[in-house]
C-alpha positions in Angstrom: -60.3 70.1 97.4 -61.6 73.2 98.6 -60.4 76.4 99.9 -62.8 78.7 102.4 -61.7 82.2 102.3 -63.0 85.6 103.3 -63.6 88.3 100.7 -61.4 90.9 102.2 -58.3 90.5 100.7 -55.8 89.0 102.6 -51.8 87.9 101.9 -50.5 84.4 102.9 -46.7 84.3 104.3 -45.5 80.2 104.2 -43.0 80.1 107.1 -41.1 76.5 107.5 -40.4 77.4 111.2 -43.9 78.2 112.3 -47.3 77.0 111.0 -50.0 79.1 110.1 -53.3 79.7 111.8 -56.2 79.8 109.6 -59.6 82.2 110.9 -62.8 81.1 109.2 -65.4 83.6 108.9 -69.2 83.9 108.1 -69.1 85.2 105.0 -66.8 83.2 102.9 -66.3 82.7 99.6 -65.1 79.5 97.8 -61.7 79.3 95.7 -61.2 75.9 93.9 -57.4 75.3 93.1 -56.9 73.1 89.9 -53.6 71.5 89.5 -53.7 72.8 86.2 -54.0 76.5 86.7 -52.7 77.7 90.0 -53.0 81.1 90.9 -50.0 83.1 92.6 -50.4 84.7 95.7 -48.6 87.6 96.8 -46.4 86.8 99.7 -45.3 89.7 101.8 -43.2 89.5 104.6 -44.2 92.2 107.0 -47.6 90.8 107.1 -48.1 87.4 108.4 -51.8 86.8 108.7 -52.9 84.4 111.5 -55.2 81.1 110.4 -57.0 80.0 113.5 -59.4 76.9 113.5 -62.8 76.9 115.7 -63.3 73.5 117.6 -66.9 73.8 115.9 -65.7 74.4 111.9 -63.1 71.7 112.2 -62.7 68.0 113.1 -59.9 65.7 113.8 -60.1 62.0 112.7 -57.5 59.4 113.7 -56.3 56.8 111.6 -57.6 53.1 113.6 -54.2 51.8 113.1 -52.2 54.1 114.5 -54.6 54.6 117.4 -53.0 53.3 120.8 -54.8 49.9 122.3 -56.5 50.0 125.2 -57.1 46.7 127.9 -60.0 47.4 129.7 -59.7 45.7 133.1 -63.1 43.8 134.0 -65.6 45.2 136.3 -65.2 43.6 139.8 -68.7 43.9 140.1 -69.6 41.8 136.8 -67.4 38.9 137.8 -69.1 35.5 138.2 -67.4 32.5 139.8 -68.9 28.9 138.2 -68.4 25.6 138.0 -65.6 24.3 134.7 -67.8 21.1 134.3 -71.1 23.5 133.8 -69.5 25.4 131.1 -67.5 22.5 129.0 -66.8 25.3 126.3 -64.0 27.1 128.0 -62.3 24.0 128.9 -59.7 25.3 126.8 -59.7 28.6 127.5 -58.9 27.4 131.5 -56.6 25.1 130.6 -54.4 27.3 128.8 -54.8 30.0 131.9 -53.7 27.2 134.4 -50.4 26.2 131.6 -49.3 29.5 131.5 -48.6 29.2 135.3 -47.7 25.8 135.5 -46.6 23.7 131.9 -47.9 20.8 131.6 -49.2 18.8 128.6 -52.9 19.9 127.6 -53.8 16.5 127.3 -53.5 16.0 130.7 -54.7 19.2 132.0 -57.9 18.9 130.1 -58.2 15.3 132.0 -58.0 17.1 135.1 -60.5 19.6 134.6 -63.1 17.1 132.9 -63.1 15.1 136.6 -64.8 18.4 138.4 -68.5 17.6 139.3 -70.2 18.9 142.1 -69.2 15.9 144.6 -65.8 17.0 144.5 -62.9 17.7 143.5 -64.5 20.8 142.5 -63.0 23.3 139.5 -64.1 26.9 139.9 -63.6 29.6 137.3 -64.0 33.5 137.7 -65.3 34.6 134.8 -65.7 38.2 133.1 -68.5 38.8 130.5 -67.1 39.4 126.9 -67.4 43.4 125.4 -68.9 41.5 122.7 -72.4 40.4 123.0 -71.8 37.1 121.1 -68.5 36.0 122.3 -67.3 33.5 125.3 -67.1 34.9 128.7 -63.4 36.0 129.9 -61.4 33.6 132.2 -59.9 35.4 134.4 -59.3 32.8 137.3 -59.4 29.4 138.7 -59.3 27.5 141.7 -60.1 23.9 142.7 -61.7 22.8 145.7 -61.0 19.1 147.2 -62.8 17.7 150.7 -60.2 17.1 152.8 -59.9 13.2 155.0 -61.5 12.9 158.5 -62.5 16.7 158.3 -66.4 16.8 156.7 -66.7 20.2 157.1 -63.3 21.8 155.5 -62.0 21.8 151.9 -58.5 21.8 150.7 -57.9 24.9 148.1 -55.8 23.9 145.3 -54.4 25.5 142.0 -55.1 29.5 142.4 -54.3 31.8 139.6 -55.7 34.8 137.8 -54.3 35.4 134.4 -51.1 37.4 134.4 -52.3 40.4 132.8 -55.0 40.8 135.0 -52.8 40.8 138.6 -52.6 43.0 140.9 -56.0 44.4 140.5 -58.0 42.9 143.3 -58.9 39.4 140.7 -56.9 37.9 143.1 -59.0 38.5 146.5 -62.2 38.4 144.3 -61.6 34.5 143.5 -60.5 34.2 147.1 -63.9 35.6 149.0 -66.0 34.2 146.0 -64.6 30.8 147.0 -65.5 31.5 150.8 -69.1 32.3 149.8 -69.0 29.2 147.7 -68.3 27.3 150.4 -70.1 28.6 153.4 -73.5 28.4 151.2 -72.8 24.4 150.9 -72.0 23.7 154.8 -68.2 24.1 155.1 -66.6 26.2 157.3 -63.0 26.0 157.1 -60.8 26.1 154.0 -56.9 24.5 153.7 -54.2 25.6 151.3 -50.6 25.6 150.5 -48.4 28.3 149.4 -44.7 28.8 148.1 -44.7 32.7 147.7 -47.8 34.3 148.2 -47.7 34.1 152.3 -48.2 37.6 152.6 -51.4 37.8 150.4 -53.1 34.8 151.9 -52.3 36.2 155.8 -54.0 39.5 154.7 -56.9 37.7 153.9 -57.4 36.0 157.1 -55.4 32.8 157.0 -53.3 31.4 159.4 -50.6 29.3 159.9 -51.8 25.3 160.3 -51.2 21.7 160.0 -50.8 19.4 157.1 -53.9 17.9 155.6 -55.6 15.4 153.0 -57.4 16.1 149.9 -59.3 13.4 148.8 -58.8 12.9 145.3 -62.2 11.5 144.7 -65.1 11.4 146.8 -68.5 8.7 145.5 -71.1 8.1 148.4 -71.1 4.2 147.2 -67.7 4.1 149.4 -67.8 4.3 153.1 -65.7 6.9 154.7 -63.7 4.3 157.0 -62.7 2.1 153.0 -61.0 5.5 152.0 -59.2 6.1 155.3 -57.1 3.2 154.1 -55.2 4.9 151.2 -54.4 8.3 151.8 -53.3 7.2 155.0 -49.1 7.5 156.2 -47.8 4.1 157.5 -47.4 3.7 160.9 -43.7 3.5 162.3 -42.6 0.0 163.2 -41.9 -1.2 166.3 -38.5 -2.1 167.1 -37.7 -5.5 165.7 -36.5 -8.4 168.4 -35.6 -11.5 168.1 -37.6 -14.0 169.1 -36.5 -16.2 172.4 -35.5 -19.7 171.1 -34.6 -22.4 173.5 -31.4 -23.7 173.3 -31.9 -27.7 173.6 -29.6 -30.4 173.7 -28.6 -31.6 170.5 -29.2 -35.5 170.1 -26.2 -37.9 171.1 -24.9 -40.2 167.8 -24.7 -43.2 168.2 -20.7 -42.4 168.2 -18.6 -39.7 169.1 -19.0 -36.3 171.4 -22.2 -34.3 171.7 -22.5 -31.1 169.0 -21.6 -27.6 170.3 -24.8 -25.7 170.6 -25.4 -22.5 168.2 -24.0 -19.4 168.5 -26.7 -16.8 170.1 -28.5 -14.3 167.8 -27.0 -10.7 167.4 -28.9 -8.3 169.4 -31.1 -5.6 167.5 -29.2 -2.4 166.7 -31.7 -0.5 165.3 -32.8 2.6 167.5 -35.9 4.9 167.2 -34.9 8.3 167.4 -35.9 11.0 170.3 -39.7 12.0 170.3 -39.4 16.4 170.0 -40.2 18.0 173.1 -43.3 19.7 171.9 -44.6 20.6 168.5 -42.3 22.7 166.1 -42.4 26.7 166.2 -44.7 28.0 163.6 -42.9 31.2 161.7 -43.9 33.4 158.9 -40.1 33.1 157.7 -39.6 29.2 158.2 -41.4 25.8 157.6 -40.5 22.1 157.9 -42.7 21.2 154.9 -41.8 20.9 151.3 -43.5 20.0 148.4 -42.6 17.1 145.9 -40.1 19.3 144.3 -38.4 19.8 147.4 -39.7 23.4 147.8 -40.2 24.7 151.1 -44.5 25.5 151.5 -46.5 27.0 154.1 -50.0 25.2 155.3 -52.2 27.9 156.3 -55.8 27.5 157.0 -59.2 29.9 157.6 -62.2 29.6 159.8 -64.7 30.9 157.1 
């Protein structure tokens, strides 16, 4: 190790409380301390010399571990939205986004996403290039888009998320108008979708409140449109049941003794259908008549896009 000191003579004060300043100058002359011959320096303490470093003589070099970690957010601009089954190698990477939202086994959510193709049901990532060249894009959403029964031009929205360390940054609206664009460019014009919680987000995006609809689970253009109205369809109510009119006829005389009482008459039906509503329920921001599967109260909204 060396030691840069001027030639003037000059004292050095060691002060626990305070540390010194050390002023480099042009001409300098170098000292070499060996461990095995130190030289003594006279300390005075009325003179406490001041050791100032220059930005330009001196350089500060932190240690990589003990430097804080940074997450850069993706640039909005750079995001790309495309389709799961045209990039099969982050399957996993969008199955594990979609688990951390919603558990389920991986099996089955990779099942899921390997049925996307472009005649719908439809799985849509947003993706974020990787800061390294070589490496996998960046999932940083997903949604799934389903046509929707007796309604060619609309789609049913299913399955939003944007990774939880990436919310509340605008991803969220991003995936939203990407999917609008998505849409609009193949012919659709209105988009459907539930919510639990996020009523507020969806009505600042344009979405209103609406009716129920349903997502065809699979769509083939072998299968006529009036063969799949059949399943997805809710039964009809039933007609009050009555009892059909039956003669009463005289039983037949035996050869001996009185004629047989006729049968008793059939019990009138008791069953009643209830009260049609006045007119259709009041459509609130605070309440809904719909739940979902789990008995969770949802909200169908819908956009004109």
């Amino acid at each position: 190790m060396e030691l840069i000191l001027s030639t003037s003579p000059a004292e050095l004060t060691l002060d626990p409380t305070c540390q010194p300043e050390l002023t480099l100058k042009s001409s300098l002359t170098k000292l070499t301390l060996d461990p095995t011959c130190q030289r003594e320096l006279p300390l005075d303490s009325t003179c406490h010399p001041k050791m100032t470093f220059s930005p330009s003589a001196a350089e500060l070099t932190l240690d990589p571990e003990h430097q804080p970690e940074k997450t850069l957010a993706p640039s909005l601009a750079e995001l790309t939205l495309e389709p799961v089954h045209r990039r099969p190698e982050l399957l996993d990477a969008c199955a594990d986004l979609i688990n951390d939202e919603w558990p389920r086994s991986r099996a089955s959510r990779l099942h899921s996403l390997g049925q996307s193709s472009d005649a719908f049901p439809l799985c849509l990532m947003l993706l974020s290039p990787n800061p390294t060249p070589e490496a996998a894009p960046i999932v940083v959403g997903h949604a799934r888009l389903s046509r929707v029964l007796n309604q060619p031009q609309s789609l049913l929205v299913e399955t939003v998320v944007v990774a939880r360390a990436l919310r509340g940054r605008g991803f969220g609206r991003c995936l939203m108008e990407g999917l609008e664009v998505f849409a609009r460019a193949r012919g659709f014009r209105k988009l459907h979708l539930t919510t639990h919680d996020q009523l507020h987000f969806y009505t600042h995006l344009g979405y209103q409140l609406g009716e129920p609809v349903q997502g065809l689970v699979f769509t083939s253009r072998q299968l006529p449109a009036t063969l799949l109205n059949f399943f997805p369809m809710a039964l009809s109510p039933r007609l009050p049941w009555k009892a059909p009119n039956l003669t009463v006829q005289a039983a037949p005389r035996g050869p001996k003794g009185p004629p047989l009482p006729p049968p008793p008459p059939l019990p009138e039906c008791l069953t009643t259908s209830p009260p049609a509503p006045s007119g259709p329920p009041p459509k609130s921001l605070l309440e809904t008549q719909y739940q979902n599967m789990r008995g969770c109260p949802i909200f169908w909204m819908e956009k004109d896009i």
